[in-house]
N, C-alpha and C positions, 0 to 999 in steps of 0.2 A: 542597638540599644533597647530601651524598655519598651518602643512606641509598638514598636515589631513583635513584639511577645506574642502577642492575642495570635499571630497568624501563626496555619501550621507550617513547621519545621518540613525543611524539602530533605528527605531521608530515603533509604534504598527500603524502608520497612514499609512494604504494602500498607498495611491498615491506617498507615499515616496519611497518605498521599493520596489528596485530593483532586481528583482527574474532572475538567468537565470539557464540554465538546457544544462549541458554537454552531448548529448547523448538526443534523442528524440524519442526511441522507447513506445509502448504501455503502458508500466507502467508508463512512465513521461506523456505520451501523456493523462493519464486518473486523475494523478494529476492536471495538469495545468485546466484541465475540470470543476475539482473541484472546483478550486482558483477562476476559473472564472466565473462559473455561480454562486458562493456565493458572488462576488462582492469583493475578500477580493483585490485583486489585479486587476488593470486596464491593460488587454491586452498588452495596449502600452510598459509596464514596463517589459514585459517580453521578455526573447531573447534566445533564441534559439538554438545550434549547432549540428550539422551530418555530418557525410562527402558527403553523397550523399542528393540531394533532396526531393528520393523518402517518406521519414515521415515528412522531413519539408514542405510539399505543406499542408498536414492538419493544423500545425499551424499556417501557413501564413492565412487560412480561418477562422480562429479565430480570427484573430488580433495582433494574435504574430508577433515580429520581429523574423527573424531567418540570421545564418551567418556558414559558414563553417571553421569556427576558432575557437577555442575553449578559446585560449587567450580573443579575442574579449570578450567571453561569462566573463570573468575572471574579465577583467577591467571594463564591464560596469554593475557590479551586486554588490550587498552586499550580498545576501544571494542565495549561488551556490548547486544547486543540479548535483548528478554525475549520470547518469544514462548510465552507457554502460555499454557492456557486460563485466563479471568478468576477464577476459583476455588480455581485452584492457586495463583495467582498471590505470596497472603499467606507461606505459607508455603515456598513457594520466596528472597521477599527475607529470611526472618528466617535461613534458612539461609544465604544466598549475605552479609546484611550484614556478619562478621566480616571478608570478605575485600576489600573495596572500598574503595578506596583515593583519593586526591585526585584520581589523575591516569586515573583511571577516565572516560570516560562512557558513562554508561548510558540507553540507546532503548529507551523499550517500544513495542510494538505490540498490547499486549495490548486491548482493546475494551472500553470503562464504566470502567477506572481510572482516576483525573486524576493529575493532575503531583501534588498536594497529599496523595494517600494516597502514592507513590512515594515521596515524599519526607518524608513522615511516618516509613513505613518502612526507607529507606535511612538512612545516617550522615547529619547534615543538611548536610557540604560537599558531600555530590553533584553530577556534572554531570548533570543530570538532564534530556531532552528523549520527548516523547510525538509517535509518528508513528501514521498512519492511512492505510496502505496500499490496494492493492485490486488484483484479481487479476492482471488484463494487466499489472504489474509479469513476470512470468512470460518475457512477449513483447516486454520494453523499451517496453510502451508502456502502463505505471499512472499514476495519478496520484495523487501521494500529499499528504497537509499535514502540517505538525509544528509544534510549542509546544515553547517552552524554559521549564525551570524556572528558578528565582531563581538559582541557581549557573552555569547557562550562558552563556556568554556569546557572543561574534560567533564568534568562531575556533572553538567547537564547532559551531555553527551554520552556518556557511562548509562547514566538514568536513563537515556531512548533507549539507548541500545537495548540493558536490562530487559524494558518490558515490553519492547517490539520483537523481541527472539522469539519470543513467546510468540508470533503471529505467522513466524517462519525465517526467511533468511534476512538477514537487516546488514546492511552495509555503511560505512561511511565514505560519503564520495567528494569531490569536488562539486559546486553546484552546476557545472557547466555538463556534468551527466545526466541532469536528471531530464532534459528532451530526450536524450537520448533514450535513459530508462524508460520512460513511457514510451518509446514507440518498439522497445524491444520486449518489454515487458507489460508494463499497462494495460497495453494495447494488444501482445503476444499471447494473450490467454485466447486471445479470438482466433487468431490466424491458426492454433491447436487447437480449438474446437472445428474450425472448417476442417482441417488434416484429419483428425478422428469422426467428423463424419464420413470423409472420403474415404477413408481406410477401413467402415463397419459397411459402406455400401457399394465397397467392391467385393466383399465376403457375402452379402447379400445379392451380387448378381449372379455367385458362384452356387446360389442354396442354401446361406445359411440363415435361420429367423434372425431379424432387425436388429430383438431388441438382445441377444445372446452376443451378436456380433460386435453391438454397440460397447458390451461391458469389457469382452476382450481387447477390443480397440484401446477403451480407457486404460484398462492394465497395463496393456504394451507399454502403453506411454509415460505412465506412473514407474512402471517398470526400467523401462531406458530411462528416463532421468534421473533413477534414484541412483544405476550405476555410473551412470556419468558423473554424479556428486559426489558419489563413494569409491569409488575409486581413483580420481583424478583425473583419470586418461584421457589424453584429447579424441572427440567423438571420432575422428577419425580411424582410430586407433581400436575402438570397440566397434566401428564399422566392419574394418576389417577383418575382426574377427570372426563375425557372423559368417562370409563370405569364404564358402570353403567353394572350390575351383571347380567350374561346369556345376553349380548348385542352385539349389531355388534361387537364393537370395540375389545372386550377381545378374541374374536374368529381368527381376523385376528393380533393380539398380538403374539400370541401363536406359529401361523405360522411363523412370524419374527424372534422370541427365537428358535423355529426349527432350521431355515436359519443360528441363530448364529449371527443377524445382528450385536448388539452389538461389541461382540469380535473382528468380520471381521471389522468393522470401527475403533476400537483400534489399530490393527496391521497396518491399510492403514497411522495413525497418524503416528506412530512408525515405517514405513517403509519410508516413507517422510523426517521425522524428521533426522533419519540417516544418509540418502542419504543428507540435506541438509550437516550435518555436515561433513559428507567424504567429499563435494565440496569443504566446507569451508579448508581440509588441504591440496585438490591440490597444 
């Protein structure tokens, strides 16, 4: 009815849509990145809270507004992202619940909360959705998943999707993925930076400069993933291909399968994974 007027309309038209983000560390700070260099949202539209300045000075150079209130962030957003650390977490929603309204939806990214304490602690009509970001969000190219609570429905869901593609791959999952996705992904950006270091300084014990070897490493890798997504084919399958018979490739294969690389990368998912889920029952 009339009461609802004053507030904005939650619409797929960027310039409407009022984004703010409770909490301003590096994982929101690499979304907003996203938002913004795809144009999905105008700088202006977004707001900001921390308690300290120290992470709000980078959004201010972007063009964000920023404020040390988190109510602030509350009243002047439609669609509220929570990003603090998992411990503040509780009492950030008991302060911000007074202000949160129907037409609210609320994104956490926070890590080990589920949809079911959010919304224990939110008003229980919340739009309530849980995303699982990761870093190269930063570089338009993360891959994120998200869960809808009982209150959300397609049209909020459409709306993440919308302006999280923009950040790179966005998924909708069950929530019972998202341990998982962090420790496949989350967490997987690490385990591929250890690999492309190993991979730039075995070409550096062979003669080649550090930092030459370093960039090729990174391309390989950019390079193999991009066919693997563009193409469909199971990695196996463009493994294979590589591997033409008595050749480089099947030689230094073979030394991998020695190392066990396989296995040892299965256990790092599954050691991740765990650990996410232990956090999640602090």
């Amino acid at each position: 009815g009339v009461a609802l007027g004053a507030w904005p309309r939650i619409t797929m038209e960027a310039s409407e849509l009022w984004v703010g983000f409770v909490g301003a560390g590096r994982m929101a700070g690499g979304l907003v990145r996203g938002l913004l260099q795809a144009g999905k949202v105008p700088a202006s539209n977004v707001l900001a809270s921390a308690p300290s300045d120290k992470n709000l000075d980078a959004w201010r150079e972007l063009g964000c507004r920023t404020t040390h209130c988190n109510l602030e962030v509350v009243h002047r957003s439609t669609l509220v992202f929570l990003a603090t650390k998992p411990h503040i977490l509780p009492g950030v929603l008991e302060e911000i619940r007074p202000a949160v309204g129907p037409h609210h939806i609320v994104v956490s990214l926070v890590a080990g909360v589920t949809i079911q304490t959010l919304q224990r602690l939110l008003p229980p009509w919340t739009k309530v959705l849980r995303i699982m970001p990761n870093l190269p969000c930063v570089v338009q190219a993360g891959a994120m998943v998200f869960s809808r609570g009982s209150n959300a429905g397609d049209e909020e869901a459409a709306l993440l999707k919308s302006l999280l593609s923009s950040c790179g791959l966005c998924e909708e999952v069950p929530e019972s993925y998202i341990d998982i996705h962090t420790g496949l992904s989350g967490s997987g950006v690490a385990y591929v930076y250890l690999f492309a270091e190993a991979l730039a300084e075995g070409a550096v014990k062979m003669g080649m400069p550090g930092a030459l070897a370093s960039r090729i490493a990174a391309q390989t890798l950019l390079g193999a993933a991009k066919m693997l997504l563009e193409t469909g084919e199971h990695p196996a399958k463009l493994r294979g291909d590589v591997c033409t018979p008595g050749g480089t490739t099947i030689y230094a294969l073979h030394q991998l399968e020695k190392g066990a690389l396989r296995a040892t990368v299965m256990d790092a998912v599954e050691a991740a994974t765990n650990r996410a889920c232990d956090m999640a029952k602090d």
